[in-house]
C-alpha positions in Angstrom: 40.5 18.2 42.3 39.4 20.5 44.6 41.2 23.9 43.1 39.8 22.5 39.4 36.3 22.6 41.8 37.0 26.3 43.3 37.8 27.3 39.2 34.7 26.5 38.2 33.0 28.2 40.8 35.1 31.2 40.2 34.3 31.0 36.2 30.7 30.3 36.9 29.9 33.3 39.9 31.9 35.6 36.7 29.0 33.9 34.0 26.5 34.8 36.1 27.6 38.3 37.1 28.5 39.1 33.9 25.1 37.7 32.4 23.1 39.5 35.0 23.5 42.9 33.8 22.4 41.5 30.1 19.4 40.5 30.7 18.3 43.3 33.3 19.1 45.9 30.1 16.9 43.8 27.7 14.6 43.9 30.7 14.7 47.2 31.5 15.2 47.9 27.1 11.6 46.2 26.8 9.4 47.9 29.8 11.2 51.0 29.0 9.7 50.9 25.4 6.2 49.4 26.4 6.2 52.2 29.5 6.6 55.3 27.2 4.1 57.3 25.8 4.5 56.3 22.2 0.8 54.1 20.9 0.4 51.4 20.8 0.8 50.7 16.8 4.7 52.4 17.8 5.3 50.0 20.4 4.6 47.1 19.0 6.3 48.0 15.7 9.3 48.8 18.1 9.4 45.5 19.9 8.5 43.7 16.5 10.9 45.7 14.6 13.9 45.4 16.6 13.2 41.3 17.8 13.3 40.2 14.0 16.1 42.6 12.7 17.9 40.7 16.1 17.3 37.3 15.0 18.3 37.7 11.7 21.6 39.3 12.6 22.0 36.2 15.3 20.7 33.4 12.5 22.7 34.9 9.8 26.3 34.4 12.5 24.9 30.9 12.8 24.8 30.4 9.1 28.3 31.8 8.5 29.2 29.1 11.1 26.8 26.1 10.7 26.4 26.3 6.6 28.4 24.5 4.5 27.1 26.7 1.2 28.2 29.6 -0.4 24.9 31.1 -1.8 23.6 31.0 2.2 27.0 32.2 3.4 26.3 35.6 1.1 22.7 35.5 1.9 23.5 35.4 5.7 26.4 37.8 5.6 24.2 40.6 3.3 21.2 40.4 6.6 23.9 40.6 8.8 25.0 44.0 7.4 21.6 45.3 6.2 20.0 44.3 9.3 22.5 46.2 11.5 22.0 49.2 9.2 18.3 48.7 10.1 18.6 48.5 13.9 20.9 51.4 13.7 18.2 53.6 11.9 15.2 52.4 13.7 17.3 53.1 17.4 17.7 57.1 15.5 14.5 57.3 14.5 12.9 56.4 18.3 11.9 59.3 20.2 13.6 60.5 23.4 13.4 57.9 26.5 12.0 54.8 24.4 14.7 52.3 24.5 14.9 50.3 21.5 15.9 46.8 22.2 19.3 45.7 20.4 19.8 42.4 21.5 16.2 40.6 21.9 16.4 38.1 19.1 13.6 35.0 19.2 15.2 32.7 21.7 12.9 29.4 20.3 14.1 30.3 16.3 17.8 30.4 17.2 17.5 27.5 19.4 15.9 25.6 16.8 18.8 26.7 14.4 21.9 25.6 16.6 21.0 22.1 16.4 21.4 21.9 12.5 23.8 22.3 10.2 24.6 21.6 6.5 21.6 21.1 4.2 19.6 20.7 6.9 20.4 23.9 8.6 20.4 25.6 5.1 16.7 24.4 4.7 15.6 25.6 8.2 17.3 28.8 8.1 15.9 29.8 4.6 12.8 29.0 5.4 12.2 29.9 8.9 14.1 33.1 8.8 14.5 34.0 4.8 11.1 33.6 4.0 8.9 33.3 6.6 10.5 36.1 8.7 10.7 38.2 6.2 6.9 37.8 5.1 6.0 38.7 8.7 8.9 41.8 9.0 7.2 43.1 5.2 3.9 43.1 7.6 5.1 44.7 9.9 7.0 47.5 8.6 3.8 47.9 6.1 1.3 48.0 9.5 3.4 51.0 10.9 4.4 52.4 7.5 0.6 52.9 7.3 -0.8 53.3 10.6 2.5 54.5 13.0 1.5 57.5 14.8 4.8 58.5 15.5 6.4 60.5 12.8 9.9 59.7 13.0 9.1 55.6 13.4 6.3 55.6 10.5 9.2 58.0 8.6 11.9 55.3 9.8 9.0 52.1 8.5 9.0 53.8 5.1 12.2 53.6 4.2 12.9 50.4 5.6 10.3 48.9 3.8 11.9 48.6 0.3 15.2 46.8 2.0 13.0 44.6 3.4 10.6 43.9 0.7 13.7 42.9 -1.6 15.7 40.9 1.6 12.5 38.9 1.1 12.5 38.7 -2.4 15.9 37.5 -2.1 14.8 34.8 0.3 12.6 33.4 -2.1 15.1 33.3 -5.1 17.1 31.4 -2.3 14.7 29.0 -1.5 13.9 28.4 -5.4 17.4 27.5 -5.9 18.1 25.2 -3.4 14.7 23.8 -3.7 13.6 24.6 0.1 9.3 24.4 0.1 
């Protein structure tokens, strides 16, 4: 009893330690950003940008996990990929010293997700982060496509846009199909 007691403490000091470090870099990721000298349209379309192309990456693992259907198996895995492309390009296109946040995904949307699964996980995740989180991504890549200041992020917002536009398109179809209001 006692050595099981001195393994957990072990394996828990190692959690913590090991978690410690994370959450200092997303942290240090997000005051790094918001401390630059980028405007204010450029940091919030960084910090917007890069906390919904994190949850879907993190909602679309859930769905390849928690789904039980094959048309939101392919939805989830074709985010995954796009939305990694996305990150990737948006991280390029941020000037020198702003830190662009790789892992901030919406801890209340994911939350919300793990507790479903099959049709009712389907109809959350389509919804929630299909449609509606692609309706507010199109808004913001649009705000900074049209107003960014910063050349290589409004650059970055234009081409992004499209992908976007049509991952959203794509959520609707979805949603048709499966009948999901």
């Amino acid at each position: 009893m006692k050595r099981n007691a001195t393994l957990f403490a072990a394996l828990a000091s190692t959690i913590l330690v090991a978690a410690a470090p994370v959450a200092l870099a997303q942290t240090e990721a997000a005051s790094t950003t918001m401390a630059n000298d980028l405007p204010p349209v450029d940091k919030a379309f960084v910090q917007a940008a890069s906390a919904a192309g994190s949850t879907e990456i993190d909602a679309a693992k859930l769905a390849t996990k928690q789904s039980q259907d094959k048309d939101v198996k392919d939805f989830a895995h074709h985010m995954m990929i796009d939305h990694t492309r996305l990150a990737l390009q948006l991280k390029m296109a941020a000037p020198h010293g702003v830190t662009v946040p790789m892992s901030n995904s919406d801890p209340s949307t994911i939350e919300s997700l793990k507790a479903l699964h099959g049709k009712e996980f389907d109809a959350a995740y389509i919804q929630k982060v299909g449609v509606q989180g692609h309706q507010e991504a199109v808004q913001v890549f649009q705000k900074e496509a049209q107003e960014g200041q910063n050349a290589k992020l409004k650059e970055a917002a234009q081409k992004a846009l499209p992908t976007i536009q049509q991952h959203l398109k794509m959520a609707q179809e979805l949603a048709a199909k499966k009948g999901v209001q």
